[in-house]
N, C-alpha and C positions, 0 to 999 in steps of 0.2 A: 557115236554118241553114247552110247550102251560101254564102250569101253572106258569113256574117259570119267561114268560116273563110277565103275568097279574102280578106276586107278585112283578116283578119289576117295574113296572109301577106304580103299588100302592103303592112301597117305599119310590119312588121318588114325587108323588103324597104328602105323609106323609110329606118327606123332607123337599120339598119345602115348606110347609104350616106352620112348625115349624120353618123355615128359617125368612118365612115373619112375626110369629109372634115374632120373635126374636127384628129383626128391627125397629117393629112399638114400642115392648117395650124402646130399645135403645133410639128410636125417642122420643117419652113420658116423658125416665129418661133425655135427652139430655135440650130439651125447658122447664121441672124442674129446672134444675139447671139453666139456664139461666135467668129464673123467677125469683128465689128466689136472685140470683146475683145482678139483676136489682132493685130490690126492697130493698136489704140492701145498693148498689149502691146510691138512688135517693138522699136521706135524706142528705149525706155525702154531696151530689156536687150541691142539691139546700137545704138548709137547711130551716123550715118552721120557720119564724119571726115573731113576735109579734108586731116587732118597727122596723121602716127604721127612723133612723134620717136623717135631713134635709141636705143635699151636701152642704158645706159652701165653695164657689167658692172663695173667698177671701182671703184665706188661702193658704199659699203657705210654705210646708213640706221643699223645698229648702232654705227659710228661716230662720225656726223656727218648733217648736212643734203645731199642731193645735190642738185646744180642741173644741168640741163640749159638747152642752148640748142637754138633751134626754128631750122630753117630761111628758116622767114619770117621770120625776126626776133624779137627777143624771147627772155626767158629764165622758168625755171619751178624754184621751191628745192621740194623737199618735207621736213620734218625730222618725226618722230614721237621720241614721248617716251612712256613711258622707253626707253632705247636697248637695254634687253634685249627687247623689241618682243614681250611674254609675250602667250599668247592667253588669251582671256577675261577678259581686265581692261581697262578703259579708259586709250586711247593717245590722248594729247592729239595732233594734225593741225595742222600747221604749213606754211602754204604761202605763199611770194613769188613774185607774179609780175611782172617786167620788158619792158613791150613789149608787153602783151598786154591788149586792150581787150572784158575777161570780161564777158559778161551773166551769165553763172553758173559756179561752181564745186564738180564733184565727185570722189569718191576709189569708186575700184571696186578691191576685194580679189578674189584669186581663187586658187586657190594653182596651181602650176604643172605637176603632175603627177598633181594629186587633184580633182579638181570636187567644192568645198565652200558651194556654192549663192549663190545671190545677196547682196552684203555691200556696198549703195554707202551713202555715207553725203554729204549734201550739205552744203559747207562755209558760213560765214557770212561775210560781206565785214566785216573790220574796219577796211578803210579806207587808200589810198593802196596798192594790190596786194596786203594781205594776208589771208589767209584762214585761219577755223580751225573746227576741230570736235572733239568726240569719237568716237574709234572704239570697237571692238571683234572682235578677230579670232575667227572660229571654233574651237572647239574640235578637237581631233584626235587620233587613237588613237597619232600618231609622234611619239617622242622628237624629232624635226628633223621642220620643213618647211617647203619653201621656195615663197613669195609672190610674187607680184606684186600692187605696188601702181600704179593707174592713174591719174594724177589726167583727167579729161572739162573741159575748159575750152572754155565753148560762147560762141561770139564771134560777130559778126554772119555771118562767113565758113561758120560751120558749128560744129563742134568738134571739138576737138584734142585727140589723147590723147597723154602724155605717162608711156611704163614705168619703173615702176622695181623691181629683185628685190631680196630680201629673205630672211634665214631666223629662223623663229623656231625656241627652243628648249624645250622643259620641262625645269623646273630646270635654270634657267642658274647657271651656277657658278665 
């Protein structure tokens, strides 16, 4: 009797010890994958740029198409439709680029003084530099708020981002 309560004692002994290294494995596979998550994550939501062209504050999307020119060369129009630029309805994406030899093209929303969460949306090649998409801006508790649109133009060099501000309104009138 004496033996078979040492051999339980030594079961559970065993148990436990195979329990915890169960856990620390768990633990180990768990902050892996959340590694490896974060790390294909980064790239996607800060993407590594080559070129920031310059904010051309005199530009105003509600009136017109803006274009900018890049330093290396090259030009980039962005025009969205309808030009009251309202949130939560679909804004047709209009984008020309001049010089600029795109493997891909995206639009990144973000508004400027509010963090209203991730909003890229990737445009479609129609061919000969132009690009287009449907957006959607977020919605928002202010009568005014003002945007940044970013078009991501990723070229063999890296990619290039290209700002442009914006304000949207509720009930524009």
């Amino acid at each position: 009797m004496i033996k078979t309560a040492e051999m339980d004692v030594q079961d559970t002994e065993s148990s436990m010890k195979v329990m915890i290294a169960v856990w620390v494995g768990v633990g180990i596979l768990i902050a892996a994958i959340v590694a490896m998550a974060v790390h294909k994550a980064l790239p996607m939501l800060y993407p590594n740029t080559v070129e920031v062209a310059p904010l051309d504050l005199s530009c105003d999307l509600r009136k017109g198409n803006c274009l900018s020119e890049l330093s290396g060369g090259g030009k980039a129009e962005l025009g969205l439709l309808p030009r009251t630029i309202p949130a939560m309805q679909p804004l047709d994406v209009e984008v020309r680029l001049e010089g600029i030899d795109a493997k891909r093209v995206e639009l990144d929303f973000s508004g400027v003084d509010m963090n209203m969460g991730f909003n890229r949306i990737p445009l479609e090649e129609e061919g000969a530099g132009q690009y287009a998409g449907v957006a959607r801006l977020a919605p928002c508790i202010r009568s005014r708020m003002e945007w940044e649109a970013r078009l991501l133009i990723t070229t063999n060099r890296g990619v290039i981002a290209v700002p442009y501000r914006f304000v949207s309104v509720k009930n524009p009138g």
